[in-house]
PAPA-165731 format. One record per atom (N, C-alpha, C): residue in one letter; x, y, z. Coordinates in steps of 0.02 Angstrom, whole numbers, plus 50000, padded with zeros to 5 digits. Layout:
! residues N
aXYZ ...
This chain:
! residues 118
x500424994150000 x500005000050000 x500445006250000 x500295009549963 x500805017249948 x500585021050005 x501005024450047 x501015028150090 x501335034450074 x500875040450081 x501485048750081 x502085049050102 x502495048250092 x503085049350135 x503295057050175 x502785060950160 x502765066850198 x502685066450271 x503175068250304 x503595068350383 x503165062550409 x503565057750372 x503885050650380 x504475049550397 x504435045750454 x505255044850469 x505595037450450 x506145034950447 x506345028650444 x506565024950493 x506605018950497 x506685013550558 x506935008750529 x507475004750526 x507704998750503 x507684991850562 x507224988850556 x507094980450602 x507264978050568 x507734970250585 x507624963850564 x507934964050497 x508294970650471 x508614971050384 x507894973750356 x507334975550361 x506944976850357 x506804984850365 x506684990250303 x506704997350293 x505854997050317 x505805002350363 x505045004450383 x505175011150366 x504465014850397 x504315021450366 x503885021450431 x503775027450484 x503375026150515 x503155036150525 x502515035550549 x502265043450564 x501685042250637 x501825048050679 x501415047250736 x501175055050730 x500715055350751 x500145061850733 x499465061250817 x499755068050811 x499425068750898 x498755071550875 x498165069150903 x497345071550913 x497365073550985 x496415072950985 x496185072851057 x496325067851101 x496505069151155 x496905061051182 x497305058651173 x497695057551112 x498175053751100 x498695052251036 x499245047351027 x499495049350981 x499295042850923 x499035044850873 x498985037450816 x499915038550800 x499755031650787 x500595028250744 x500225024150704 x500695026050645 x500735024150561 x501355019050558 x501465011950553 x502315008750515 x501945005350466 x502325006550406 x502335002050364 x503095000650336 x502864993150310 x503704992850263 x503684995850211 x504294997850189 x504435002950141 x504584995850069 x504064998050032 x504234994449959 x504194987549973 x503644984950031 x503314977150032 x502674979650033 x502534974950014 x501784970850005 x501214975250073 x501374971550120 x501124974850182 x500884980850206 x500264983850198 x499934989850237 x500084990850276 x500534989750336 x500724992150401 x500394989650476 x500714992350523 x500434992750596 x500254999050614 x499484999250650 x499365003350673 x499185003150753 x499095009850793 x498805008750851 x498865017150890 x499005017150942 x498785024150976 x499035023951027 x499405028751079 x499765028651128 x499375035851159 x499055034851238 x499015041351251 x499615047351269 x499405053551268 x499685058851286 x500265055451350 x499855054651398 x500345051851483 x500265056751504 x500325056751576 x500455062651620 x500065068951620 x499315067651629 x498865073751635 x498825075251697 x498845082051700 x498755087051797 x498275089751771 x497935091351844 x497345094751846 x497625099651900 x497175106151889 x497665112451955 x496565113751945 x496415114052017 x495875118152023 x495985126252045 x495785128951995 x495625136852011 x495155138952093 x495375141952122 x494835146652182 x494145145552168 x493805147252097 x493275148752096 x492935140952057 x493245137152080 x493045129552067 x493175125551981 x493615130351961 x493685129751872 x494405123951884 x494265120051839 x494805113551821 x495335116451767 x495885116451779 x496305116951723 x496755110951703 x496605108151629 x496995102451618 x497705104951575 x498055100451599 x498985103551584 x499335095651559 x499685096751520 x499905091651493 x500745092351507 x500965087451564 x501735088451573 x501865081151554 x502795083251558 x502975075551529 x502725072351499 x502605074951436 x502145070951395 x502505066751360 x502365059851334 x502925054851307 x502975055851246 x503455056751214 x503845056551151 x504065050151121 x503725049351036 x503715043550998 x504305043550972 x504705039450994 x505595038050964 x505575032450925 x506365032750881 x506285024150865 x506495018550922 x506505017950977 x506565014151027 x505715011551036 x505415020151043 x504675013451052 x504355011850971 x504415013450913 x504215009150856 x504735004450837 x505275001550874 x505644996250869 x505234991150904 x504944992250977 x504634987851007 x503884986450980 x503754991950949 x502884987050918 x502924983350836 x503334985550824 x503754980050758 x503874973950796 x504484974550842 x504424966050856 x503934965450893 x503424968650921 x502914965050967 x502504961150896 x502444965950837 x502044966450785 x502014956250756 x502694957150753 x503034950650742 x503274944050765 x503474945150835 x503334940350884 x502764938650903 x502194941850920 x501564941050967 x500994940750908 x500914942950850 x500444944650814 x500504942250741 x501174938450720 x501214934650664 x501554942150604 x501594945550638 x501754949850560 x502194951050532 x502244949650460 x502734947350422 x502744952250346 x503064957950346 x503234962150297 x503104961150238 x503524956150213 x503474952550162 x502704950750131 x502474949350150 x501674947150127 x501204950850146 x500824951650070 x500284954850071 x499664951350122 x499404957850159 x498764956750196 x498524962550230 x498044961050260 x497594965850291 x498134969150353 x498014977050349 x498284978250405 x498204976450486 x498804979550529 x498654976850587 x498714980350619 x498074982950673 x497734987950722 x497924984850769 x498354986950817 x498454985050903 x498164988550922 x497914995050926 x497304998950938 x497735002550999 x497654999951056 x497985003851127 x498724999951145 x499085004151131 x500015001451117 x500055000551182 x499965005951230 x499765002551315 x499834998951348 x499374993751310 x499224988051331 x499774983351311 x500114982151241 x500524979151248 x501274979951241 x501554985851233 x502174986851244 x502344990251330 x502934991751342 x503274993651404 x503555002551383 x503215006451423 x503325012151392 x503625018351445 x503705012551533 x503805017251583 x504595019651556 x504795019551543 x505555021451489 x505745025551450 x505175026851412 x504725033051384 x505345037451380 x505325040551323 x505665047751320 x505065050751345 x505265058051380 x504525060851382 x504905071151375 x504425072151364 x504555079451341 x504735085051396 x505085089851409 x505295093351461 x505025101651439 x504155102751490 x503825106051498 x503755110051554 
């Protein structure tokens, strides 16, 4: 599947050229990998923000603040490639339906985290 390569970054697993993009919404961050020039549509899934504070105002108003927020390196799209591949069968090389881990969370280790200095 052809992917933009517009601020796409690269990742090399396994001898294996990826292409990967993470893009922050409401809540959280989607991640984009695909292999570069196989068959394969990619891995997808979503990592939240991390580390929300709340400061209540005097007059009872919530303010939400986003510190240390975690930063998508190639250390953590190295680990959902091989999670991708160890745990979930996925194999570059061959064409198929993509693969949604949906909440990265759940299965990678992320207390390690780069995280952003706010």
């Amino acid at each position: 599947m052809p992917k933009s390569e517009k601020e796409a970054r690269n990742i090399i697993v396994n001898s294996i050229d990826y292409r990967w993009r993470a893009k922050g919404s409401d809540g959280s961050i989607s991640i984009s990998i695909w292999p570069y020039e196989l068959p394969h549509p990619g891995i997808f899934g979503s990592i939240s923000y991390c580390e929300v504070v709340t400061e209540e105002l005097n007059n009872g108003e919530t303010i939400w603040r986003l510190t240390k927020q975690i930063v998508i390196t190639n250390k953590l799209i190295q680990r959902i490639i091989k999670l991708a591949i160890n745990d979930h069968g996925f194999d570059p090389t061959v064409k198929s339906k993509p693969l949604n881990l949906f909440n990265l969370e759940d299965h990678i280790d992320i207390s390690d985290a780069e995280r952003a200095n706010r």
